[in-house]
N, C-alpha and C positions, 0 to 999 in steps of 0.2 A: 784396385789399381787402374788408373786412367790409363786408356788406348789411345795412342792417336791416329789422328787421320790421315790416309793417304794423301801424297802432295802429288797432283795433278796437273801437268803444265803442259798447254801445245807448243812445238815449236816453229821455226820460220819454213818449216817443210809441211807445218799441218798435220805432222806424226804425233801423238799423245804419248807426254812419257808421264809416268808413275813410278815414284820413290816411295815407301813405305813408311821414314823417316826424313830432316834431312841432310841433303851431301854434307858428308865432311872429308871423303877424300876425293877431289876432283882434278881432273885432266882435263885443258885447254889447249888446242890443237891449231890456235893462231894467236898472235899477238894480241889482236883487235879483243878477242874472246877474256883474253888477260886482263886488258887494260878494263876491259866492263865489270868481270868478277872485282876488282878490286872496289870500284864506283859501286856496285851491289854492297859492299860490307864483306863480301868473300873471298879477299884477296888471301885471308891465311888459312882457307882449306885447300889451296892450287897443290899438290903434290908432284904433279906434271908439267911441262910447258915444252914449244918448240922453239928453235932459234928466231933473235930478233923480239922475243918477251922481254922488253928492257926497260917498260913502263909501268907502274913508279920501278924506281931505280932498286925496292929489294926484291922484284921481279927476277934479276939478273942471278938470283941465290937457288932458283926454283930447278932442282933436276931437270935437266933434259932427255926429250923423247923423241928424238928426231926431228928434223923440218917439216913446215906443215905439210908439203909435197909427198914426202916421204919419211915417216915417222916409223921407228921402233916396235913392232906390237910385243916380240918378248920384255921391253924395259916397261912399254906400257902397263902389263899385265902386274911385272913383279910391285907396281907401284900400288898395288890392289885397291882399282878406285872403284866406289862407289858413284861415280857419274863421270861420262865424258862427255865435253863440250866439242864438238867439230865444227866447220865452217863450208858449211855446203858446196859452197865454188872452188875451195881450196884446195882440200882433202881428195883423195882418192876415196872413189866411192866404191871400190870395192878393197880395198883397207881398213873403212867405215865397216861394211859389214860385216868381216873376221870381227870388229871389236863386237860388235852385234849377238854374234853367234857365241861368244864368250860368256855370252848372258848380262855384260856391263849395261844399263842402259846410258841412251846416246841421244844426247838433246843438238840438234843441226842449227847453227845459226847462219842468216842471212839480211840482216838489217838493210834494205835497198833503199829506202830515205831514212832522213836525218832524225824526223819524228819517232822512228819502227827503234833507234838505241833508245833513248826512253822505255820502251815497252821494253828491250831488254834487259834493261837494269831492274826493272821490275819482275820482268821473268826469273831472271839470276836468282834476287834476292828471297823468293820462292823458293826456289829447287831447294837455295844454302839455310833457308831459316831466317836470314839476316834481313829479314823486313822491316828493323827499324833504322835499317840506314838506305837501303834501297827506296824506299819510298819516297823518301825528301831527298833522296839525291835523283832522283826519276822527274819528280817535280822540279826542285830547281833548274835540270836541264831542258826542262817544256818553258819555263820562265822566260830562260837566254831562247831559249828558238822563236817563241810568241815576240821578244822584242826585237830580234834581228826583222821578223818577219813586218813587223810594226815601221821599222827604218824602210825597209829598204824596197817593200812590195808593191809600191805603188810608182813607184822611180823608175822612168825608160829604161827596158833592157839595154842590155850590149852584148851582141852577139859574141861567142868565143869559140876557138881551138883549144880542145886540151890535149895536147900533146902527149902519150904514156914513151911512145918511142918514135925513132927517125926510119929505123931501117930492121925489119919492116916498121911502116908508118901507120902508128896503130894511135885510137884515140879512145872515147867511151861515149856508149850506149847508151839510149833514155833510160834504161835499166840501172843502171849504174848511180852509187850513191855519190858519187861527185856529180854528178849531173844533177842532181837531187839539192845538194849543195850548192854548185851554181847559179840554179833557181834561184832558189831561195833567196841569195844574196845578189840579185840584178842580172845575171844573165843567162845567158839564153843558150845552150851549146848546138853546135853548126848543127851535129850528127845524134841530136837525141828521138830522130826516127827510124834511126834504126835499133833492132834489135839486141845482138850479141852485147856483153858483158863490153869487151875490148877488140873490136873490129878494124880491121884493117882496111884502111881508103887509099884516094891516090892524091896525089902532090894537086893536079887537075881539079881534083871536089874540094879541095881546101880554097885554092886560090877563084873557083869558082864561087863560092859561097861567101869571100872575102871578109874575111874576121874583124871586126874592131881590136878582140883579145887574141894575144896565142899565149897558153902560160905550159906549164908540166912541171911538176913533182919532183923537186930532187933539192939534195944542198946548192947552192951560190957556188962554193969556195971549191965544190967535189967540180962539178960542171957547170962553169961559167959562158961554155959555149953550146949547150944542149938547143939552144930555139936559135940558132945563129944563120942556119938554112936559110929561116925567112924573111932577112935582113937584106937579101939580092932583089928582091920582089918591090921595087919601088909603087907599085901600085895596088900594093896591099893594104888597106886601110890600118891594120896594126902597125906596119912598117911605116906608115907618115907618122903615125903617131906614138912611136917608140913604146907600143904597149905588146912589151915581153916582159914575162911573170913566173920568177920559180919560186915555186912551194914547197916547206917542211915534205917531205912525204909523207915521213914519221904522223902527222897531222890530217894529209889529207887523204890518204889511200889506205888506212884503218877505219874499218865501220864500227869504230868506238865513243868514248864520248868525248875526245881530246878534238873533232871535229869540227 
């Protein structure tokens, strides 16, 4: 009788996890995590999910385990998974290691450019076995990235504000996979020298560093007035040029592959 082989995957922490077989009952502990198992071919071993898993749409069927802030570890347990997925910035990291000490292993993700979801669809489709849909679905999304980057790499930046919030007035870090996004597709974010994840600036470094772009994350129709602060500032280069931008969130602040 044939043995198989241990499935060996690093993850976006550099920790080495080891399956013996693979998952088939798996816990995803953000959205983003959801939305990639699915793209791997793993969408129908999720036995867990946290609120806000509502991508594709039979996502929404998936038991609940708490938000990824604060998740369940007794509903977790009784779901008796064979692997969980966490989200290294998200997750409570010492909620992470009670699942730990449980003896679950726990693959951390952190995809911080757009390139690193590829490699996760490929790591996923690992863990679950489902290598023969992760793979072309890994590639095709290096396809789309190779020709955004083909458009649009050589094209003058534009410098930009991404807005996360007003008050406090927080925005994102070179670290940050919308900054990474940005790039990619022509600009240049004010604040991608600093550090932190989601950092908080003042009114003064935005208007000093004078944006061509100011965009943030949210529906139209919820807030239609979210970037309206900087419609006073006639000498704001975005404000001559009415370049205010909101985005999907759904879209843009998931380090998935809907990015």
């Amino acid at each position: 009788m044939a043995i198989a082989n241990p499935i060996t995957v690093i993850d976006d922490t550099g920790q080495t996890i080891t399956l013996d077989k693979p998952a088939q009952r798996i816990i995803a502990l953000s959205p983003h995590i959801v939305e990639t198992l699915f793209a791997a071919g793993a969408g129908n071993r999720i036995v867990g999910a946290v609120e806000y898993s509502d991508y594709p749409v039979v996502a929404k069927t998936i038991p609940r385990v708490g938000s990824y802030a604060t998740f369940d570890l007794e509903a977790l347990a009784s779901l008796k998974p064979d692997l969980v997925i966490g989200w290294e910035t998200g997750n409570s990291p010492g909620a992470v290691d009670k699942i730990k000490r449980l003896g679950i292993p726990v693959y951390l993700s952190q995809p911080n450019t757009v390139a690193q979801v590829a490699v996760e669809i490929d790591k996923f489709g690992q863990l679950a076995g489902t290598e023969n849909v992760s793979k072309p679905a890994a590639q095709a999304f290096r396809t789309k990235l190779a020709r955004l980057q083909q458009t649009y790499g050589q094209r003058p930046t534009v410098s930009v504000f991404y807005q996360i919030s007003d008050s406090p007035l927080m925005t994102i870090g070179g670290k940050q996979i919308i900054s990474n996004a940005l790039s990619l597709c022509g600009g240049r974010n004010i604040f991608a020298n600093l550090t932190p994840m989601a950092p908080v600036v003042t009114l003064e470094a935005v208007l000093a560093a004078n944006p061509e772009v100011v965009m943030t994350s949210g529906m139209e129709q919820i807030n239609p007035q979210a970037l309206d602060m900087w419609k006073k500032w006639p000498k704001l280069l975005a404000t001559q040029r009415q370049n205010f931008f909101l985005i999907d969130s759904d879209l843009i602040n998931r380090n998935g592959p809907r990015i």
